[in-house]
N, C-alpha and C positions, 0 to 999 in steps of 0.2 A: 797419833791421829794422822790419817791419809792427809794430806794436799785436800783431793777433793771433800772432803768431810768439813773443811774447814771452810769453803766454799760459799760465799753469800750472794754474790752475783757476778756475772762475765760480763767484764766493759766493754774488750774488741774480744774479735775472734779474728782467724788468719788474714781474713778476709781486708776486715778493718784496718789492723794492723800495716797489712802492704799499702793499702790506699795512703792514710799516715804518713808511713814511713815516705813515699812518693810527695807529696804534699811539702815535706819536712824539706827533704832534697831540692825542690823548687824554691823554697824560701832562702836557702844556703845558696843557690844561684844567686839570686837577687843581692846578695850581697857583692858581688863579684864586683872588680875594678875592670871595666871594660879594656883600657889604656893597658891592662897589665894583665900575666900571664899568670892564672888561678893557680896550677900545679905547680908556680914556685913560690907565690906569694902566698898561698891556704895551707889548710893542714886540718887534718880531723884527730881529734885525740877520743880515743875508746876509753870509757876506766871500767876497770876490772870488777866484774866480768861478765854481766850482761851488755855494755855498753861498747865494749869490744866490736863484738858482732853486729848491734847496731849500725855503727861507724864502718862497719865492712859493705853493708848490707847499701846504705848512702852513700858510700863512693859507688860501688857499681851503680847505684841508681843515675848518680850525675854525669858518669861515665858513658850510660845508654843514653842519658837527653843529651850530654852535650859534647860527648865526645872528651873528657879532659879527668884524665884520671890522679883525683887527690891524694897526696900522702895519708897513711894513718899509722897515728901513734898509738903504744899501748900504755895505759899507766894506773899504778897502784898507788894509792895517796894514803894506804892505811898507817902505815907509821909519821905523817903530818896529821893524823886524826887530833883535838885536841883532848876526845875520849876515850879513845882507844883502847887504855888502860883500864877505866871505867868499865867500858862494853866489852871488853874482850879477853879471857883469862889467857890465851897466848894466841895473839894476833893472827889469821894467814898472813903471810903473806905473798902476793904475786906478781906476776914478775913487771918492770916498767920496760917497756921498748921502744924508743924513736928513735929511729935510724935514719932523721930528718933535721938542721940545723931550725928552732924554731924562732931562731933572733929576727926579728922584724917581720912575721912571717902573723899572718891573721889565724887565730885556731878558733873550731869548733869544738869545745868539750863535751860530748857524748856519754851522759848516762839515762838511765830507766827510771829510775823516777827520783824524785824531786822530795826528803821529808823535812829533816829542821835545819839543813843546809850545809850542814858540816862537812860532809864527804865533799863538795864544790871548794868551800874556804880552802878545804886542804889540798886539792889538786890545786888548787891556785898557788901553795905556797911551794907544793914538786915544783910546779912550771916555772916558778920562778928560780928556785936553786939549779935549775938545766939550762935557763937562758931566759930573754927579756921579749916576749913575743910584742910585735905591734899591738895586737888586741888578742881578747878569749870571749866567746860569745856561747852561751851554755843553751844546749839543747837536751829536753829532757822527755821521754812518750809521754809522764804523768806528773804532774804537779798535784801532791795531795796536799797541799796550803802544811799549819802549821809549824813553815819557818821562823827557825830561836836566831837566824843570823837574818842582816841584810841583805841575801841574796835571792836575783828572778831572773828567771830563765829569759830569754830571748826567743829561741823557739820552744813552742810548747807542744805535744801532740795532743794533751785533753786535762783540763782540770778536773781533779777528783775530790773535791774535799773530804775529810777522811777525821771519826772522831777516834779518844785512844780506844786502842783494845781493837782496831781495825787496822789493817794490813790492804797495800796495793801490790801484788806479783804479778811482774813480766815472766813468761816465760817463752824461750825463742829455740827453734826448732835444733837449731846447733848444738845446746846442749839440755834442752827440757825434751824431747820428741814430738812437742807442737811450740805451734805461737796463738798466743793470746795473753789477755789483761784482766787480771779478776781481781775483784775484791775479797779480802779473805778478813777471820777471825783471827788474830794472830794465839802464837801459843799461850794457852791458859787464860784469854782474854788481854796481855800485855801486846803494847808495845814493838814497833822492832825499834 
């Protein structure tokens, strides 16, 4: 079955999306320590692999408001997944990159959406075997609710609430050949 077949309605379209994403970028100012220099003391972390480009897409954004171009990190938390095994008969995996020290350093965790939490726990537990950040502040475009952990985003781009056998997909121009946010059918009516 197509992508679009599976199709039940378009949340943002590109349009949407940049506004969003712009939006998101202001609020991640707002956090800034005026007394202190953002580009040493921030960091943005992508996880893999819609949130990557996210994170690329918000530095340039904060870089045109404000002149101050933030680190970004890359990272893959599937082997901390605590299902992994479960959900995945042999794991990808891809690759993690910060080429930035994040000990004491405030991070933005950057992914696409938000389901029962697990993918966030587990970047939490990466970030922690790389170094001791002052804080991680999770921003996500979709919070479709039925989080199984204790975890809420900080930034949000739009709550979706989502019942099973629905699906939320980002898809971003870098590697789908558009952006936008749909709700979909997922396969067979399950789950992702």
């Amino acid at each position: 079955m197509s992508f679009e077949e599976t199709i039940k309605a378009q949340l943002l379209d590109e349009d949407d999306l940049g506004r969003m994403l712009s939006r998101m970028a202001m609020q991640i100012i707002e956090y800034f320590d005026p007394e202190q220099d953002p580009a040493t003391t921030f960091g943005l972390i992508g996880m893999q692999r819609r949130g990557v480009f996210l994170a690329r897409r918000l530095r340039d954004l904060i870089a045109d408001e404000e002149g101050i171009e933030l680190p970004v990190g890359v990272l893959d938390a599937n082997m901390y997944r605590d299902d992994f095994r479960v959900r995945m008969r042999q794991p990808e995996i891809r690759m993690t990159d910060i080429l930035f020290d994040i000990n004491e350093r405030h991070l933005i965790l950057v992914d696409d959406v938000l389901y029962t939490g697990r993918t966030i726990r587990a970047a939490l537990d990466a970030l922690m075997d790389i170094g001791r950040p002052a804080s991680v502040r999770c921003l996500v475009i979709v919070d479709r609710g039925l989080q199984e952990l204790p975890i809420k985003p900080d930034i949000v781009g739009r709550s979706v609430p989502t019942i099973p056998g629905e699906e939320v997909r980002v898809r971003l121009a870098e590697i789908d050949e558009r952006d936008g946010v749909w709700l979909v059918n997922g396969p067979n009516g399950s789950e992702q």
